[in-house]
C-alpha positions in Angstrom: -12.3 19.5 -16.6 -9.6 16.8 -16.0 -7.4 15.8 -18.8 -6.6 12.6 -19.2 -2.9 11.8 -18.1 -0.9 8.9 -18.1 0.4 6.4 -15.5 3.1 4.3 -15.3 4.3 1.4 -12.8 7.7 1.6 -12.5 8.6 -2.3 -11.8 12.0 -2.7 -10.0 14.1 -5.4 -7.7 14.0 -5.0 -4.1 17.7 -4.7 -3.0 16.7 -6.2 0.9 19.4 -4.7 3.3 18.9 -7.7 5.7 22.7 -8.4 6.0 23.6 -5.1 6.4 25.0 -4.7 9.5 25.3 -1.0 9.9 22.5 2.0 9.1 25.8 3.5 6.6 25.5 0.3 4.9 21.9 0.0 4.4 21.7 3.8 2.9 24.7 3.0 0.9 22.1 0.3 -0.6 19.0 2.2 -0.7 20.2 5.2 -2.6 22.0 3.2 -4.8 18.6 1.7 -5.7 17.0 5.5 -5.8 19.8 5.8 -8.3 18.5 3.3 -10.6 14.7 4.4 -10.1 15.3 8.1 -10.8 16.9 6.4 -14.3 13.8 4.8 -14.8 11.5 7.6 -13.9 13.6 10.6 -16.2 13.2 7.4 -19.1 9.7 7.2 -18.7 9.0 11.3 -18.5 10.9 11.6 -21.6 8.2 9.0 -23.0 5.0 10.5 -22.0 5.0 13.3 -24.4 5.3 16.1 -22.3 1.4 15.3 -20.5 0.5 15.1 -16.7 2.0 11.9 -15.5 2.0 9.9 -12.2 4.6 6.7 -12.0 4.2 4.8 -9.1 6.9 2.2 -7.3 6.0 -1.2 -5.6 6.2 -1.9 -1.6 8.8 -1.6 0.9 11.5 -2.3 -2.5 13.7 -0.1 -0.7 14.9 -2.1 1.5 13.2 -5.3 1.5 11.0 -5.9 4.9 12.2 -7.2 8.5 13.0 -11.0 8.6 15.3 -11.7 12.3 15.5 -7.6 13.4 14.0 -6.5 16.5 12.1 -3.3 16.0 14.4 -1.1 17.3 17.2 -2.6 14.9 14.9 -2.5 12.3 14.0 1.1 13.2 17.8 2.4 13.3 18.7 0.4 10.1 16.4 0.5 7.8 13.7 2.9 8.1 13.8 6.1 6.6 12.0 9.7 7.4 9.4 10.9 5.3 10.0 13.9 4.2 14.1 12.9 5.0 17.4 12.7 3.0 16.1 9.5 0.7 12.6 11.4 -0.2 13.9 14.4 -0.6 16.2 12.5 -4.1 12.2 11.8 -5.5 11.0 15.1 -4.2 13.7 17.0 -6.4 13.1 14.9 -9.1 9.3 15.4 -9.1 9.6 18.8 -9.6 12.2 18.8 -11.9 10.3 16.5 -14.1 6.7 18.0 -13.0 5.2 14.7 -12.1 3.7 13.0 -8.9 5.2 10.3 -7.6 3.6 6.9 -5.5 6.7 5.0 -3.3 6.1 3.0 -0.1 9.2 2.7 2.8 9.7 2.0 5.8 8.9 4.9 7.9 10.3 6.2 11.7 8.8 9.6 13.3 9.8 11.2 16.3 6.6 11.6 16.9 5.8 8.0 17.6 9.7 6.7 19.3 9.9 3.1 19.6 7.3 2.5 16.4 7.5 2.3 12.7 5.5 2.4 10.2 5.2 0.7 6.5 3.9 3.9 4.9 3.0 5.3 1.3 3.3 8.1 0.3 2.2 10.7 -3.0 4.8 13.5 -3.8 3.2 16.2 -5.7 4.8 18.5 -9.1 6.0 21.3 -6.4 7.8 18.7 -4.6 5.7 18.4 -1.7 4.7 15.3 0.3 0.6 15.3 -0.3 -0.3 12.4 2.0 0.8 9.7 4.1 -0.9 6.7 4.7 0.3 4.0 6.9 -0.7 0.5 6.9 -3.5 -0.8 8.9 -3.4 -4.8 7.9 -0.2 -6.0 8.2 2.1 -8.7 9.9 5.3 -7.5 9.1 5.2 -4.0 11.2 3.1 -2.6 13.8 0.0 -0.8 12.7 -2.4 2.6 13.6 -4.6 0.0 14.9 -2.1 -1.3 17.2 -2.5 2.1 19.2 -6.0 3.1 17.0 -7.1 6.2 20.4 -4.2 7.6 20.2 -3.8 7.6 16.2 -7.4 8.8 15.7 -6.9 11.5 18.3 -3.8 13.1 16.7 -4.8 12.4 12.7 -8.4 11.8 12.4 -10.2 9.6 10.1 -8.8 12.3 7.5 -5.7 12.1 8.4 -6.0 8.0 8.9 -7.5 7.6 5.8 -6.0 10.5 3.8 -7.1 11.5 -0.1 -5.1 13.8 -2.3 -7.3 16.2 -4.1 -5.4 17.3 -7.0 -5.2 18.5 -10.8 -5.4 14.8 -11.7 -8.5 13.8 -9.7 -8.5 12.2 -6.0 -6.0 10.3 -5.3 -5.3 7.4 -2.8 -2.7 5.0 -1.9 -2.4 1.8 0.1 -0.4 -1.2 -0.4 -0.2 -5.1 -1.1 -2.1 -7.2 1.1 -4.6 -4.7 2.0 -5.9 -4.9 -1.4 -7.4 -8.6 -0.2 -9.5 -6.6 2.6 -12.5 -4.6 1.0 -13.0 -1.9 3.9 -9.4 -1.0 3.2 -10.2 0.6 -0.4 -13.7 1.3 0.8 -12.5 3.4 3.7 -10.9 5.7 0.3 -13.4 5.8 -1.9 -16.0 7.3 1.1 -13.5 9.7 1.3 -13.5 10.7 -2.4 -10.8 8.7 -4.0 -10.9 8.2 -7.5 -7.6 6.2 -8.3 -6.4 4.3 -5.5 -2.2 3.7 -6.1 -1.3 0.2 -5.1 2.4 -0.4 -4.3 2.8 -4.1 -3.6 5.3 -6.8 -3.2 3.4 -9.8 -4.4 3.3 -13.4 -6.0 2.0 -11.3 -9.5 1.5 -14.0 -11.9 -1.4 -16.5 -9.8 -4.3 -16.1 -8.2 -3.1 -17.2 -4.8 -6.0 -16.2 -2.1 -7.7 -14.6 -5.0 -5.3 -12.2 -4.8 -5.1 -11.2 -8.5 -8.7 -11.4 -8.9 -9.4 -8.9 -5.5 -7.2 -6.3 -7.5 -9.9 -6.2 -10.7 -12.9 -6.3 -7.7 -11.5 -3.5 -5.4 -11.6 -1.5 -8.5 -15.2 -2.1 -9.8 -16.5 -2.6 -6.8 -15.2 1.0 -5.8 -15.7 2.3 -9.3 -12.3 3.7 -9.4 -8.9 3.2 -11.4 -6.7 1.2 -9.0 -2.6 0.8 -10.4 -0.8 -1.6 -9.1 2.9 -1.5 -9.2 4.9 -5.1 -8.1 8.1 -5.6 -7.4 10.0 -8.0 -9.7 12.2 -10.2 -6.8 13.9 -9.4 -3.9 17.3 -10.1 -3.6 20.0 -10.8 -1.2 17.9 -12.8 1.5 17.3 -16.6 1.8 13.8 -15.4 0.1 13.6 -16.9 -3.6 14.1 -14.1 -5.8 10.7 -15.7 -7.8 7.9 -14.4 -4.6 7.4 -11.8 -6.4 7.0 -11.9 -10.1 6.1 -8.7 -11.6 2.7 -8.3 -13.5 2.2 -4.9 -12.7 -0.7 -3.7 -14.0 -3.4 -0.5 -14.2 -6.9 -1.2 -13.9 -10.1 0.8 -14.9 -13.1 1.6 -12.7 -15.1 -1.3 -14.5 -12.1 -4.1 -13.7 -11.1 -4.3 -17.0 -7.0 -4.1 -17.4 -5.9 -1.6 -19.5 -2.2 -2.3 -19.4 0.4 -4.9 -17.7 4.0 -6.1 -18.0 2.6 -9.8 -18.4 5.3 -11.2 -16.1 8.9 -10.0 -14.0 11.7 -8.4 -14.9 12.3 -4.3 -14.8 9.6 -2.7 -16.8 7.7 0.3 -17.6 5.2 -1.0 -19.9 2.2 -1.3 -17.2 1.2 2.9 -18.7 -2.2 3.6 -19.3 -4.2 6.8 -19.9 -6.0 7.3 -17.0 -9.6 9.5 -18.1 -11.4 10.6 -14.3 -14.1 12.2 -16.5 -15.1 9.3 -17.3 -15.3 7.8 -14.5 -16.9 10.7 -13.1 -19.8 10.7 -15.6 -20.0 6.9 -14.3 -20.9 7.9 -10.6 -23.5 10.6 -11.8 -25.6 7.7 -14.0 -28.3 5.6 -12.6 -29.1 2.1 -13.0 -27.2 -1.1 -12.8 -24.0 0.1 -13.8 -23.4 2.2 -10.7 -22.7 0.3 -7.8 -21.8 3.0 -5.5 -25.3 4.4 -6.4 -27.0 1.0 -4.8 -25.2 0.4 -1.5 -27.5 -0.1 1.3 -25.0 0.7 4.0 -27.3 1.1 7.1 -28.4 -2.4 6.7 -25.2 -3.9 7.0 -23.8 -1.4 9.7 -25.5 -3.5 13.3 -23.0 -6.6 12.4 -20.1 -4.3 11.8 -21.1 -2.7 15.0 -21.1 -5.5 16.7 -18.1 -7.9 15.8 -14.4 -7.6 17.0 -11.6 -10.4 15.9 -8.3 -8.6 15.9 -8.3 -6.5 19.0 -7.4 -2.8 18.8 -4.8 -0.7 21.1 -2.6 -3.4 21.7 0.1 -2.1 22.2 -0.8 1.5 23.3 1.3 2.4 25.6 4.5 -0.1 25.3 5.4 0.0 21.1 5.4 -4.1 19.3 9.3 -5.0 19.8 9.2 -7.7 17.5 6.7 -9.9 15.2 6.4 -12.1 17.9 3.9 -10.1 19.7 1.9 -9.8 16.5 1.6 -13.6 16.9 0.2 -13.1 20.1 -2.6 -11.1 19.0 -3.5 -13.6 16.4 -4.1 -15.8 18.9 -6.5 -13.6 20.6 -8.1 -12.7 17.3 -8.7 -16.9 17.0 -10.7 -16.9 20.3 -12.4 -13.9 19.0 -13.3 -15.7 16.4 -14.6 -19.0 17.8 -16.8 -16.8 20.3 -18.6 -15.6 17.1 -19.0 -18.2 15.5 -17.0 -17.6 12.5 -14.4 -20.5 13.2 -15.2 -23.8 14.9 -12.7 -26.5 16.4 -13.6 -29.8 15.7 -13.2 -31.0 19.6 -11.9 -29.8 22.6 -8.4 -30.8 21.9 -8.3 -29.3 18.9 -9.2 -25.7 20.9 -6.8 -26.7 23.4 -3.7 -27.3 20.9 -4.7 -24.1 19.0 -3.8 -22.4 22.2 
């Protein structure tokens, strides 16, 4: 039996290192920031009563993401290794305070040169690193997708789609925008998830896209506890601080919002109990209630099958350089798109001018 346990969205300001010229600079930024966070974290273990806790920290509020940077500038200023010097700060601290940990960063690995990767990431009560999982819809980075062969071949669709089983249930982590495509979470509860983390670096306080609303949806729809930590503005870029507002918040397996900070500013006050026992006896029941129970998967699998918009492998063998390129492949995605049907230009000149 699971006991319930209690998790906490750890709200902060993204401190972008944009202007930094220099990778000594940008560090000298970043773990000044971890500074702060660990303050926040040791506050909110002192809080919990001495229970299993999780806390969790929004997207890439590190170090903000790339704006002008080439890859390879981006790659030797900003991003970190994971595990590295800046994880390792969290990694201590995890296991000095006996509780897991949900961050995103920037990531670079020798293993891929020339790539990096927007990556989150669970660290575990002994201090390890349980899983990685790197972002597949994004426009900011380059993604697994980008060179999917080679990706699969090395990690698998474990290792792609990776789920921690631990003492607090399965867990699962992905970021921001992906929460506005529903294979993304899907992809985690087929493997077993049964809280999905959700660092992000949104608007927060509207429902722009339906963005708000596809947070409360992933979660019933999956029937799993989603907790979505925001950042609360990012500062030192020609970014308004206001994109991102806060509004963190933790979310049952039914949708329903069991706890929020209601707007910006640093907070802890998105904490919730979180009871996978409950949600387990959910998935067991029949009837209406369960809607993992009722999905008719096979029927739905030929169109799947069958349709392509964003090309994969991309860039397999030469790594994206910059966010231009990712532009590029947009544009094949459109035609992609038109050939299906799914889009339609309203003349000839229209097609021609989108191209």
């Amino acid at each position: 039996m699971i006991q319930p346990w209690t998790a906490t969205c750890i709200q902060v300001y993204t401190h972008c290192v944009n202007s930094m010229t220099t990778r000594a600079d940008a560090m000298a930024m970043v773990n000044k920031s971890v500074d702060r966070w660990l303050q926040l974290a040791k506050a909110g273990a002192r809080m919990s009563g001495g229970g299993k806790q999780l806390m969790l920290f929004p997207e890439f509020a590190l170090t903000g993401f790339p704006l002008h940077e080439t890859a390879a500038e981006w790659i030797e200023k900003a991003c970190i290794e994971i595990s590295g010097p800046i994880t390792e700060r969290f990694q201590k601290t995890a296991q000095d305070l006996k509780c897991y940990f949900g961050l995103n960063a920037y990531e670079r690995d020798p293993e891929w040169p020339g790539r990096y990767f927007n990556c989150s990431f669970i660290i575990g009560p002994n201090g390890d690193i349980l899983i990685k999982y790197r972002r597949i819809n994004t426009v900011h980075t380059g993604s697994p997708h980008d060179f999917m062969d080679k990706y699969l071949d090395k990690y698998g669709i474990e290792g792609t789609f990776p789920v921690a089983k631990t003492e607090l249930g399965n867990l699962a982590i992905m970021p921001c925008g992906e929460i506005m495509y529903p294979e993304a979470a899907r992809m985690f509860m087929f493997r077993g998830a049964e809280v999905l983390l959700h660092p992000t670096s949104d608007h927060g306080l509207e429902d722009k896209w339906g963005w708000e609303s596809a947070k409360k949806v992933r979660a019933a729809e999956n029937m799993m506890y989603l907790i979505s930590c925001n950042a609360t503005g990012q500062l030192g870029t020609y970014i308004p601080e206001g994109q991102t507002m806060g509004n963190s918040k933790i979310i049952d397996f039914n949708g329903m919002v069991l706890a929020k900070t209601g707007g910006p500013g640093e907070s802890t006050t998105a904490s919730a109990i979180i009871d996978v026992e409950a949600l387990r006896r959910a998935r067991l029941q029949p009837g209406a209630g369960n809607r993992l129970l009722r999905q008719r998967l096979e029927i739905y699998r030929p169109l799947y099958n069958s349709s392509s918009f964003y090309p994969a492998n991309q860039f397999a063998d030469t790594p994206m350089d910059s966010k231009a390129r990712i532009m590029e492949i947009q544009e094949k995605a459109l035609k992609n798109m038109e050939k299906a049907g799914v889009i339609t230009y309203p003349d000839q000149a229209g097609r021609k001018a989108a191209e």
